[in-house]
Each structure stands twice: as C-alpha cells, then as structure tokens.
N, C-alpha and C positions, 0 to 999 in steps of 0.2 A: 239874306243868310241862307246856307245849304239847309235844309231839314232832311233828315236821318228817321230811317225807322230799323232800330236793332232787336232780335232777337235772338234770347242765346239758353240754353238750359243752366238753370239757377242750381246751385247745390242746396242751396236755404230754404229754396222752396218743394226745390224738387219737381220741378215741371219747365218749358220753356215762359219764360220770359223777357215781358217786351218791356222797351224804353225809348224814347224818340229824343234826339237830337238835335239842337237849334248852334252851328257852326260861322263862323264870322267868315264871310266872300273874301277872299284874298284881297280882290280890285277893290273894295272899300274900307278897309283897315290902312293904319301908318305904317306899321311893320308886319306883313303876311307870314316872314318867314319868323315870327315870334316864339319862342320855345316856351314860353312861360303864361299861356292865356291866363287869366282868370275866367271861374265856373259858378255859375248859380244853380240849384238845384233848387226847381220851379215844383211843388208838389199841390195835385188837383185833391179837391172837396169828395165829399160821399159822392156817392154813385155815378162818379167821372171818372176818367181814368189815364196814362198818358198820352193820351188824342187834345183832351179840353182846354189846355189852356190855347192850343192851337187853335182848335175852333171858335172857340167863345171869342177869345180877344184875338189885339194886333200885334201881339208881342213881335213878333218878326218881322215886321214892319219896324217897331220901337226902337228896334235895337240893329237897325239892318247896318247900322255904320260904327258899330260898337264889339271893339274885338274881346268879345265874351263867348265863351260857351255854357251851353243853355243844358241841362239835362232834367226830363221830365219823366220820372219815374211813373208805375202804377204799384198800388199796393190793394187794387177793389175797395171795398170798404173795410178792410184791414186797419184802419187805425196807425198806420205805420207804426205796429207793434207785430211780436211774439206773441201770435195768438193762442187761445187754448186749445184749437182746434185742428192744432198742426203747422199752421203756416207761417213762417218767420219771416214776418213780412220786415219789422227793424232790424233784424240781419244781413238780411238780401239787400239795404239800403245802405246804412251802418258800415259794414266790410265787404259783402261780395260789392258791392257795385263800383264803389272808387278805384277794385282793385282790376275789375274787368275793363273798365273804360282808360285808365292808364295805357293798358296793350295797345286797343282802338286807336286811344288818341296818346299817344306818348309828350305830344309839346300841352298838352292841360297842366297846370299848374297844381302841387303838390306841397305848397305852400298856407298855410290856413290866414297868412293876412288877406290872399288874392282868392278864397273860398268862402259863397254864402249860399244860403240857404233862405226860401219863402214859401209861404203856402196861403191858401183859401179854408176856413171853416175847418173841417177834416182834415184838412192840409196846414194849419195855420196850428193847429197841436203838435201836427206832424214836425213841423219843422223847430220850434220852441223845444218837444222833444227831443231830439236828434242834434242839436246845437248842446242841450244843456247834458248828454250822456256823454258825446261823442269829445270832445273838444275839440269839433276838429274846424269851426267854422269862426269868421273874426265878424259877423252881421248876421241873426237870423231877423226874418221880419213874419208878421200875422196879421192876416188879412180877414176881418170877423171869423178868429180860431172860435172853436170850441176846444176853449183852455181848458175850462173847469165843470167839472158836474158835482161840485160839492154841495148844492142844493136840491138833488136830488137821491130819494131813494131806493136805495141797491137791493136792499135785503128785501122790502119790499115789493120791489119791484115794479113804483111808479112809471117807467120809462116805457114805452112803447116798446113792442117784442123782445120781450124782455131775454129769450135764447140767444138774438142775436147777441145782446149785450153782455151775457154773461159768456159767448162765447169770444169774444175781445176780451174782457177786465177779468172771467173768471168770478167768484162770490167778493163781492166787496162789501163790507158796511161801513165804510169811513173815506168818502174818495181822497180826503186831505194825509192818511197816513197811506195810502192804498201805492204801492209799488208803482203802478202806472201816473199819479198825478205826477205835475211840472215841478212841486214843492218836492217832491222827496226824489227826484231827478237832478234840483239844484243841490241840495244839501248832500246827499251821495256822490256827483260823477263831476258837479260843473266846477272848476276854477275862478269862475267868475270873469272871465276875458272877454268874453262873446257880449259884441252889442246888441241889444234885441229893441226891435222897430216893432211896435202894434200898433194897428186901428182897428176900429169898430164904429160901425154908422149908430149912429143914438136911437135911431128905429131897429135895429136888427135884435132877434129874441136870441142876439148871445151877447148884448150889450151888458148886463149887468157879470154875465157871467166873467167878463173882459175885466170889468173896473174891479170887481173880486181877486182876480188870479194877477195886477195890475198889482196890486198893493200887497200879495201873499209875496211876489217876489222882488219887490222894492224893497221889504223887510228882510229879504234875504240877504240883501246885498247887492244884488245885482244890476246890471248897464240898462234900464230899459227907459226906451221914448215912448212914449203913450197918448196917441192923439186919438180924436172922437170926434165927427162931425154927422149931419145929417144924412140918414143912410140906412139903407135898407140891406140884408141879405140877396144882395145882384152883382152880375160880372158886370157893370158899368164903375163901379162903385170899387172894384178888384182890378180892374185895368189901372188905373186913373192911381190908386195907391202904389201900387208896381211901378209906376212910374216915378211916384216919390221917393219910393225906396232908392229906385236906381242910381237920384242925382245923390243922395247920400255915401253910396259906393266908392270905395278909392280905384275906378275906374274911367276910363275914357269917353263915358254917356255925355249925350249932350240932348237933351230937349228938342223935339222937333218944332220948328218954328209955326206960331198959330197966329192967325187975325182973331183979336177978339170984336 
C-alpha cells in the first residue's frame, strides 16, 4: 500500500494538522480504477499519535492486497473530544476530516455501509465515541478502550493528574450521566445501526472497565460483539484483533496464509 503523510491547517483546531494515510497499490487490487473504496479510520492510544499504528504493527503489510483506505488521525491525548482547554479535537475528526480528505481523495466512499472505524485503549473510546455521535459508521471495533471510568472519582480526584483530566471531561461527579460517557452518547445521538466489535485481554487493568461499559450498552439496545481472552494491555494482542475485525468487514480482506 502507498503510505501518505498529509498536513493541512485545521479550522477545529486552529494549527497545522497531520494525518497519515494507508492507500491500496493499483497493481494489487481487482478494480484500481474503483470509485467507491471503502475507509477504516485506524485511531492510536494515549501518548501515540498518527505514526503508531505504523510503527507498532504490520498493518500495511495486512492489508497490502486489500482495496481499503486506511486513515490515521492524531488527536495527542485529547481523547478524541472537545476539550476544555480549547482544542476540538472531536470536530477536526467528526466533520473537518471526512470533508478535507473527500478533495484529496474523491473516489473514498461516502457511503457509511463501506465506512468503519477502530481504535486502541484511548482510541478504542475514541472510536465507540465517534460511531455512537456521528452515525456515520456501519462497524466500530475497541481494542482494550478505556470505555468507562465510572469507577473512579472525579470530584475527588482519585485519578492520576488530576489537571490533565479535568482538562478533557471538565468537573464531573457522575461519569455514567457525564456528557462525555458512551451511555449518554447512545441515548442522545446513536440510531442504533452501527455494529460495535470489542475485546479486551482478561489481564489488561481496563478488563473490568470493558465488561461494565459491555452490559451499560447491551441494555441500551445496541449491536455489540464482546469477546475476551487472555491478554495483556500490548500491541501484539491489537494487531492480532485488527485482524479479526477486518475478516468481519463487508470488504475484500483475505487472511494472509500462516503454517502453524
């Protein structure tokens, strides 16, 4: 696949912002001259940014015969939210981004059964969010999100630096009514259409928070698969699911052949 590195000044954020690109080789797709790709929007963990999933994993490798376009946003540790602190990081993702990469790439698909969305940790809220506001995706998946912090206290402020945190969520004492959780994101914006794919390794310390935010939005209503095996917070463990997600996809992925 081509890898892209675009930079462009955000109105959302107000500064240049970058995004990197993962584009399907003409010579290895069935139809190059495709007007309609389908797009995953690959979004990285805390303190990654749109470099990681490149570095960390094979992704480009995965998918080198697979006519998908790949877009890897950054939001820093923005939360892929409207933070308090000025920076709209769910804006710049949300509308400016699908509408600037349209220009770039005009044969991307603008279809939301041929559009999904996945993340890591940071990313794995990120996308859960951004599926259940936007409706604009027909698969999001989460990869050990940090869905939920309704076991922790705000007001208090148990949580490790606690500025940072207030300056993402703002004062919260209740994260289950709090604007920002996934529960009052389904019940305000989602339709209910979008299928959502989670895992979580039974070792990772956001395992419980998983099977929590698991069952808050099964009672919702909602499309979600929920698997859980052994598994630690690592990008061995985040490749390896991406890849199950994929064959789930109503896309052209095929499995690279392995000896076991």
């Amino acid at each position: 696949m081509a890898v892209m590195q675009i930079e462009y000044y955000s109105e959302a954020l107000k500064m240049e912002w970058g995004v990197s690109i993962l584009y399907p080789d003409a010579s290895r797709v069935e139809d190059p001259a495709d007007t309609d790709i389908p797009v995953l929007y690959l979004l990285h963990g805390m303190n990654g940014n749109h470099h990681s999933w490149l570095k960390r994993t094979n992704v480009e490798r995965i998918l080198r015969n697979t006519n998908l376009i790949v877009v890897l946003p950054n939001t820093n540790n923005g939360f892929y939210t409207d933070t308090q602190y000025g920076y709209n990081y769910y804006t710049a993702i949300a509308k400016e981004l699908p509408e600037t990469l349209s220009r770039f790439f005009p044969n991307m698909t603008k279809k939301r059964e041929k559009t999904f969305i996945a993340g890591l940790s940071m990313g794995g809220y990120g996308s859960m969010l951004l599926a259940l506001k936007t409706n604009r995706f027909s698969h999001a998946a989460s990869f050990s999100g940090a869905l939920s912090f309704h076991d922790r206290d705000f007001e208090n402020n148990d949580l490790e630096q606690p500025a940072f945190w207030k300056g993402i969520f703002g004062e919260i004492e209740d994260w289950t009514t709090s604007s920002y959780s996934l529960e009052t994101a389904a019940k305000k914006f989602s339709d209910k259409k979008t299928k959502l794919w989670i895992w979580c390794g039974e070792q990772d310390f956001l395992y419980e928070a998983n099977n929590f935010e698991v069952k808050e939005l099964e009672k919702l209503g909602l499309d979600v698969t929920y698997t859980h095996s052994p598994g630690k917070h690592e990008w061995f463990y985040w490749e390896r699911e991406l890849e199950h997600f994929l064959q789930t996809l109503p896309i052209d992925f095929e499995l690279e052949e392995r000896l076991k």
